[in-house]
LUMMILUM-546970 format. One record per residue: residue in one letter; chain; x, y, z of N, C-alpha, C in turn. Coordinates in Angstrom, 2 decimals. Layout:
<atoms>
ATOM  type  mol      n.X      n.Y      n.Z     ca.X     ca.Y     ca.Z      c.X      c.Y      c.Z
ATOM     a    A        X        Y        Z        X        Y        Z        X        Y        Z
...
</atoms>
This chain:
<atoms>
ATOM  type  mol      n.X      n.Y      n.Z     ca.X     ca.Y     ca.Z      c.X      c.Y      c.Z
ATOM     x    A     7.75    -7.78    10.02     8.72    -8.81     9.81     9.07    -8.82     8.32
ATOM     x    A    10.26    -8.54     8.09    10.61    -9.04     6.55    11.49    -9.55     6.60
ATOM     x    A    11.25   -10.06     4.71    11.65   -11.24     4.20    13.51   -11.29     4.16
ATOM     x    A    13.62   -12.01     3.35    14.73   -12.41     3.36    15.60   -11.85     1.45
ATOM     x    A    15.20   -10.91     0.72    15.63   -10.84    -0.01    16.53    -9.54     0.14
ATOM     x    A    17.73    -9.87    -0.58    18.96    -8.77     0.03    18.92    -7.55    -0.98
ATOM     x    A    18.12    -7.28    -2.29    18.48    -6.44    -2.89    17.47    -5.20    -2.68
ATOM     x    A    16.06    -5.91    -2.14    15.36    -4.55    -1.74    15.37    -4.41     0.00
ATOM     x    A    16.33    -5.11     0.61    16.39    -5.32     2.31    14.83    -5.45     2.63
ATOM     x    A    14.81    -6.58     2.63    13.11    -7.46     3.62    12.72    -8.18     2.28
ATOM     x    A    11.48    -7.65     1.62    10.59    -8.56     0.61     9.00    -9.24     0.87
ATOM     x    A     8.61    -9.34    -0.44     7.22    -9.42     0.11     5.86    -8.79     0.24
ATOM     x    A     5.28    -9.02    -0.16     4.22    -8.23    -0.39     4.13    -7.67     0.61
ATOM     x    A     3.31    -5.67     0.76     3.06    -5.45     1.87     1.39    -5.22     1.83
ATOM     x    A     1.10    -4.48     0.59    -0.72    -4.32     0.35    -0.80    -4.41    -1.23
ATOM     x    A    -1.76    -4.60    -1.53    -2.70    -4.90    -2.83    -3.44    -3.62    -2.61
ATOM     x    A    -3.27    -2.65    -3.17    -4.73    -1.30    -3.28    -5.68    -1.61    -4.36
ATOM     x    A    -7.05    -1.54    -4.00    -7.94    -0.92    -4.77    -8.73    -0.01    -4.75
ATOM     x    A    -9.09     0.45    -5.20   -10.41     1.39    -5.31   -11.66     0.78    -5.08
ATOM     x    A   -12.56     1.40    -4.47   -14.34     0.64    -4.21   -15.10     1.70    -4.60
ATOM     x    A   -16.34     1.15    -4.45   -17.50     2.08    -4.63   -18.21     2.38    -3.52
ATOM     x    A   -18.00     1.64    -2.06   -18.86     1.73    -0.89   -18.07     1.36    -0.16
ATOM     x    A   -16.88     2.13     0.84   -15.80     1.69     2.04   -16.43     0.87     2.48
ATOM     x    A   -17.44     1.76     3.15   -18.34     1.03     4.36   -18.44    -0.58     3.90
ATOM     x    A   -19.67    -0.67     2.80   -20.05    -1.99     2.36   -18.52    -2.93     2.37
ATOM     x    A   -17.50    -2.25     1.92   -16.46    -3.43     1.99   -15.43    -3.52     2.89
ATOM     x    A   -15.95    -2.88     3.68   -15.13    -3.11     5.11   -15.69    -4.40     5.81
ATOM     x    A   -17.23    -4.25     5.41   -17.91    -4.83     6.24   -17.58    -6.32     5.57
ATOM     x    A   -17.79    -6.24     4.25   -17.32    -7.69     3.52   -16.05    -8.48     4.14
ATOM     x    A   -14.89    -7.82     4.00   -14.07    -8.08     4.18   -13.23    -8.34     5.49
ATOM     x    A   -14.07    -7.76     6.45   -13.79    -8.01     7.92   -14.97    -8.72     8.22
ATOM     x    A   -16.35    -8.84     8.23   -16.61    -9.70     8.74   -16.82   -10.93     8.28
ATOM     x    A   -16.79   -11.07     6.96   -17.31   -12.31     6.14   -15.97   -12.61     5.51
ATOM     x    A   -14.81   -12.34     5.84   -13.17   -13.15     5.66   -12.37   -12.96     6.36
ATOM     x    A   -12.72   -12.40     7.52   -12.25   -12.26     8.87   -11.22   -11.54     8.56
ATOM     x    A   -10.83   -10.72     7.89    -9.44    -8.81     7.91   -10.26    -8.48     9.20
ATOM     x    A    -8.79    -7.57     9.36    -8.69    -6.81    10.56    -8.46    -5.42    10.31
ATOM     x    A    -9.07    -4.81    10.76    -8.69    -3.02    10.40    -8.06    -2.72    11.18
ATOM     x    A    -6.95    -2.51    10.40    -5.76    -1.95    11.14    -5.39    -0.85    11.60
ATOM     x    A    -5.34    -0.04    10.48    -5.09     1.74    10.18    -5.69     2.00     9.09
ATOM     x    A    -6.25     3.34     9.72    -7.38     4.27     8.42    -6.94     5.52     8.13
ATOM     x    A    -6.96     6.41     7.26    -6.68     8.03     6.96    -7.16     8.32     6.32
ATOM     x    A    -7.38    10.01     6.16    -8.57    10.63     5.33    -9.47    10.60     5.99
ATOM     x    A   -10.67    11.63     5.44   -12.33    11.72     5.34   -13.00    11.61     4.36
ATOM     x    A   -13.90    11.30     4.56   -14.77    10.96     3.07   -14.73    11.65     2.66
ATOM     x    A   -14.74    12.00     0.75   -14.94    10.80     0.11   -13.19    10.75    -0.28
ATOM     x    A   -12.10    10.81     0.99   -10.45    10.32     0.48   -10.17     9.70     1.88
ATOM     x    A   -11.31     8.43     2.17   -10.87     7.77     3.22   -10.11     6.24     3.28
ATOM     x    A    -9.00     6.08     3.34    -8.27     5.02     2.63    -8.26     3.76     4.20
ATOM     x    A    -8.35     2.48     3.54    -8.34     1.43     4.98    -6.95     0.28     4.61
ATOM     x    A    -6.21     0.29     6.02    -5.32    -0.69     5.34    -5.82    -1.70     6.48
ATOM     x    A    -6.38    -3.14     5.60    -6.68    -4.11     6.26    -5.71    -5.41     5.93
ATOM     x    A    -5.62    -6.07     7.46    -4.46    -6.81     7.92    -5.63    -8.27     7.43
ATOM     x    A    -5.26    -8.98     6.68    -5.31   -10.63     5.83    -5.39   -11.71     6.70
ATOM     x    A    -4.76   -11.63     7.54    -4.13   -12.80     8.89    -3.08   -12.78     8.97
ATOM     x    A    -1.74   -12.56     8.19    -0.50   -13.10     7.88     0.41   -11.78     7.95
ATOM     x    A    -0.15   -10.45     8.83     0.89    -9.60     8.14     0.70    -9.14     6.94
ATOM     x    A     0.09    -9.75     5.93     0.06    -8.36     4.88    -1.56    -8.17     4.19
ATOM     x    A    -1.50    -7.01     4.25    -2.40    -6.02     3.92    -2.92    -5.88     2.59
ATOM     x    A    -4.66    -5.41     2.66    -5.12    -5.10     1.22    -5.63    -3.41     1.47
ATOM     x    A    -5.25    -2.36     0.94    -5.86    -1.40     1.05    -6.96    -1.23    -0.27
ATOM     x    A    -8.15    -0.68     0.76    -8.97    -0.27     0.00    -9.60     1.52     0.31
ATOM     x    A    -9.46     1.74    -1.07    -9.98     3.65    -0.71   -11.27     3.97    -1.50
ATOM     x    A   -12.13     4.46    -0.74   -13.44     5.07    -1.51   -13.12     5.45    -3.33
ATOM     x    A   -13.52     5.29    -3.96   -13.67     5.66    -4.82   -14.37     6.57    -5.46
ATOM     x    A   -13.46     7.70    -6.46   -14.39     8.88    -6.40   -14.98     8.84    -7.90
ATOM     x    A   -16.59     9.08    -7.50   -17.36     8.55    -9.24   -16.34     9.46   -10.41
ATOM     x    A   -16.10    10.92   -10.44   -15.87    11.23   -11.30   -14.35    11.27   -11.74
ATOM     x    A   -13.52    10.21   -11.07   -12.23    10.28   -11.66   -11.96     9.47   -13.03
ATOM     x    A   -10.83     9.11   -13.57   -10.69     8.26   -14.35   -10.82     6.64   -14.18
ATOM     x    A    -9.99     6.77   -13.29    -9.69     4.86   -12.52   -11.18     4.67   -12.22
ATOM     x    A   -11.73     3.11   -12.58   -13.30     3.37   -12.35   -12.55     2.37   -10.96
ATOM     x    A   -13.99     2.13    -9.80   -13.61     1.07    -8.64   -13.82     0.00    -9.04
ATOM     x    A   -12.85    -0.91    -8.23   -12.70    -2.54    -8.56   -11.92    -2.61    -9.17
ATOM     x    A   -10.98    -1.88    -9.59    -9.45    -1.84   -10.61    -8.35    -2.14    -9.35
ATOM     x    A    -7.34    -2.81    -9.43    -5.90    -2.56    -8.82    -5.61    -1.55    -9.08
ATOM     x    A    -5.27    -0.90    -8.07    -4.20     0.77    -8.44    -2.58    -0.21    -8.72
ATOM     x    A    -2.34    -0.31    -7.42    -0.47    -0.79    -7.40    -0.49    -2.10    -6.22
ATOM     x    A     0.69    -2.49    -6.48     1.07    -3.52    -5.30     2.09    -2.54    -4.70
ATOM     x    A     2.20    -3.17    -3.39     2.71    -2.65    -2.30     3.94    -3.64    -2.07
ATOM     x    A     5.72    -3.51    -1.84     6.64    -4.63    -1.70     6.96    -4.12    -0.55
ATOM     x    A     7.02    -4.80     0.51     7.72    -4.72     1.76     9.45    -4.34     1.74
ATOM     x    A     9.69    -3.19     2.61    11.11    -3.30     2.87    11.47    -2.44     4.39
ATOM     x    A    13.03    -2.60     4.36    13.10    -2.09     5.52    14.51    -1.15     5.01
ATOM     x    A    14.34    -0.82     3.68    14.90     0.24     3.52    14.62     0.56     2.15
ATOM     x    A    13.79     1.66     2.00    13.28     2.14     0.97    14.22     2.80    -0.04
ATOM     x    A    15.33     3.47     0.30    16.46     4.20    -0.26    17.25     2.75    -1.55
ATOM     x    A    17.41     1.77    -0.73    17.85     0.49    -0.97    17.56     0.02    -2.11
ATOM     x    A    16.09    -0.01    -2.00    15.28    -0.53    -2.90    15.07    -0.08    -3.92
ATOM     x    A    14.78     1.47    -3.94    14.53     2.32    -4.63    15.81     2.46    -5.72
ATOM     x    A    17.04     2.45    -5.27    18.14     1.93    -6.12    18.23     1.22    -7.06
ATOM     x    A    17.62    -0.08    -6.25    17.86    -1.71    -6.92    16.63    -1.48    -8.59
ATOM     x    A    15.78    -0.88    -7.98    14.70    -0.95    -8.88    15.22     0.55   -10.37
ATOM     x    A    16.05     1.55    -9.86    16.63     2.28   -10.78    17.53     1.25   -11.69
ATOM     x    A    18.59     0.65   -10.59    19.67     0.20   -11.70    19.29    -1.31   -12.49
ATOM     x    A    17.87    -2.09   -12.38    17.34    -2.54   -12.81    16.49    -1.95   -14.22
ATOM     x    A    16.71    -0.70   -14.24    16.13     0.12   -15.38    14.67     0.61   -15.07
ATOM     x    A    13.92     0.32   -14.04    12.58     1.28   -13.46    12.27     2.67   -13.25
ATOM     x    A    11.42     2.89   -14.37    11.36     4.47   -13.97    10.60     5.15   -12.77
ATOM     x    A    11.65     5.72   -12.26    11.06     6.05   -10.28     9.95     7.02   -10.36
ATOM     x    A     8.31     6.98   -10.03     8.03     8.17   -10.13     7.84     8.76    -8.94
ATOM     x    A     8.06     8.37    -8.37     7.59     8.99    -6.70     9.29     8.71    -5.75
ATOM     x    A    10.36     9.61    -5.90    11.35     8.99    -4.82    11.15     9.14    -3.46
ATOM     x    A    12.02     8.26    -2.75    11.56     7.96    -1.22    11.08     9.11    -0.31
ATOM     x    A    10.22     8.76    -0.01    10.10    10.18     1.02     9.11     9.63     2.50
ATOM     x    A     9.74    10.35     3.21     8.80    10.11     4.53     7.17    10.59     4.87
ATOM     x    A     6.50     9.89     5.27     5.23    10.60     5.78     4.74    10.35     7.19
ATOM     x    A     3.94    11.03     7.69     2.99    10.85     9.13     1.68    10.48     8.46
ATOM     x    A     1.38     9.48     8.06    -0.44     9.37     7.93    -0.89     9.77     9.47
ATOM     x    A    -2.11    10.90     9.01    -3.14    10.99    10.43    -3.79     9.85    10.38
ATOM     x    A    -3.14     8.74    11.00    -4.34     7.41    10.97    -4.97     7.48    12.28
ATOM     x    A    -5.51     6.33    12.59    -6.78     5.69    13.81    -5.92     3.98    13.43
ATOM     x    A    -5.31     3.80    14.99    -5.48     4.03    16.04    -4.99     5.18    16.46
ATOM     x    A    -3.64     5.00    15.30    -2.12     6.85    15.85    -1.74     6.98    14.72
ATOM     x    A    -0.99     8.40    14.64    -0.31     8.22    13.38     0.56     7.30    13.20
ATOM     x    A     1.49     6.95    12.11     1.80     5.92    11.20     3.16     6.88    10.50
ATOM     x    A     4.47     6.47    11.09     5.94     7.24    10.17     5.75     5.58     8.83
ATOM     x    A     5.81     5.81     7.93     6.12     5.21     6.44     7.24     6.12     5.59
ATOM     x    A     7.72     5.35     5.20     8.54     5.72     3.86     8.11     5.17     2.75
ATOM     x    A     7.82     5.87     1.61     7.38     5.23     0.59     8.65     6.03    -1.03
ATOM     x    A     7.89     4.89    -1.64     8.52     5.54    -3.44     7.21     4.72    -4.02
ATOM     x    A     7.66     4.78    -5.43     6.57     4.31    -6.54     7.42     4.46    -7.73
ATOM     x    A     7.23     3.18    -8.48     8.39     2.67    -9.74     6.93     2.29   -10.80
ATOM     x    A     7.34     2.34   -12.05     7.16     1.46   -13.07     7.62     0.25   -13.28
ATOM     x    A     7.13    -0.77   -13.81     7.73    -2.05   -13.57     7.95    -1.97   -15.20
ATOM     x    A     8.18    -2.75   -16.24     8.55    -3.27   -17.19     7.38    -2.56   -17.97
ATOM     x    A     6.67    -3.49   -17.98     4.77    -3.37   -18.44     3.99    -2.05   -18.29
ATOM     x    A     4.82    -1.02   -17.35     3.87     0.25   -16.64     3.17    -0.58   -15.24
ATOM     x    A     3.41    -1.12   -14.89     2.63    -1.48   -13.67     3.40    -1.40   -12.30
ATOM     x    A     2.64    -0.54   -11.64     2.94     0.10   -10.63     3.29    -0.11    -9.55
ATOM     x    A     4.36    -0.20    -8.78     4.99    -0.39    -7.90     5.42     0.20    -6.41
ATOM     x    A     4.55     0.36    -5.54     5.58     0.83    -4.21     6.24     0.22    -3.51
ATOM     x    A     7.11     1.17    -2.99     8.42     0.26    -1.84     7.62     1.10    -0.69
ATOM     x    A     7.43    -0.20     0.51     6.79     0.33     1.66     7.48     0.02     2.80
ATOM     x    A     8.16     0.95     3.83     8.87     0.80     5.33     8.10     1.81     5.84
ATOM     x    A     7.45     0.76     6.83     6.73     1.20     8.30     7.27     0.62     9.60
ATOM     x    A     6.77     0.67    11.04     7.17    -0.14    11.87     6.14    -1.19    12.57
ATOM     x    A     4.95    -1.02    11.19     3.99    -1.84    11.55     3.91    -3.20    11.12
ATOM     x    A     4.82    -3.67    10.46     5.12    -5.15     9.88     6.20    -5.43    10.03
</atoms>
C-alpha cells in the first residue's frame, strides 16, 4: 500500500537496514520479544539478509555482518522509501540535485517463501546519507 506523495508515486518508509553480529540471535529478538514477522530472506551465510515486517507494513532489514569489512554491526546502512515507481522517483531525487548511485534496475531475490521481482536505485541525500527507492508487490 502506498502513500500518498505525488513526486516519488506512493511514499513512506519501506525498511531501515542494519548490519548485526548474530542473524540468528536477532531474529530471535526481534520476532519473538517485539513480535516482527519474517517475511522474506536471501542469501547464505555469512550474506544472509532478513526483511522483517514491524506490524504496519514496513520493514527493518537486518544482514549478518561480516567481521572483516569496514561498516562495523549495529550501524544503519540506508533507509528504504516506498514507491510504486522507481523510474519516477529516481528522477525527482536527480532534479532535486541527488547523486544517483545505483539507477533503477530490476531484480529476482532467491527469497523463502518465493522469489521477490523489486526494483530498486540508491541516491545520496544532501549529508551523504543513503537512500533507496523500493517497488515490490509485497507492500
Amino acid at each position: 500500500m502506498a502513500g500518498t506523495n505525488n513526486k516519488i508515486a506512493g511514499g513512506g518508509f519501506h525498511h531501515v537496514s542494519m548490519r548485526v553480529k548474530d542473524l540468528e540471535k536477532s531474529i530471535k529478538f526481534y520476532c519473538d520479544g517485539l513480535g516482527f514477522v519474517e517475511k522474506v530472506s536471501w542469501g547464505e551465510a555469512p550474506n544472509r539478509t532478513v526483511l522483517l515486517d514491524t506490524g504496519d507494513g514496513n520493514y527493518f532489514e537486518i544482514s549478518q555482518g561480516d567481521p572483516n569489512a569496514e561498516q562495523q554491526p549495529g550501524i544503519f546502512q540506508h533507509i528504504a522509501l516506498r514507491t510504486e515507481d522507481c523510474e519516477k522517483a529516481t528522477e525527482a531525487a536527480r532534479k532535486a540535485g541527488a547523486e544517483i548511485t545505483v539507477e533503477p534496475k530490476e531484480i529476482e531475490l532467491q527469497s523463502v517463501p518465493q522469489p521477490l521481482k523489486i526494483k530498486i536505485s540508491f541516491f545520496k541525500g544532501p549529508d551523504g546519507e543513503v537512500v533507496e527507492f523500493f517497488e515490490d508487490d509485497i507492500t
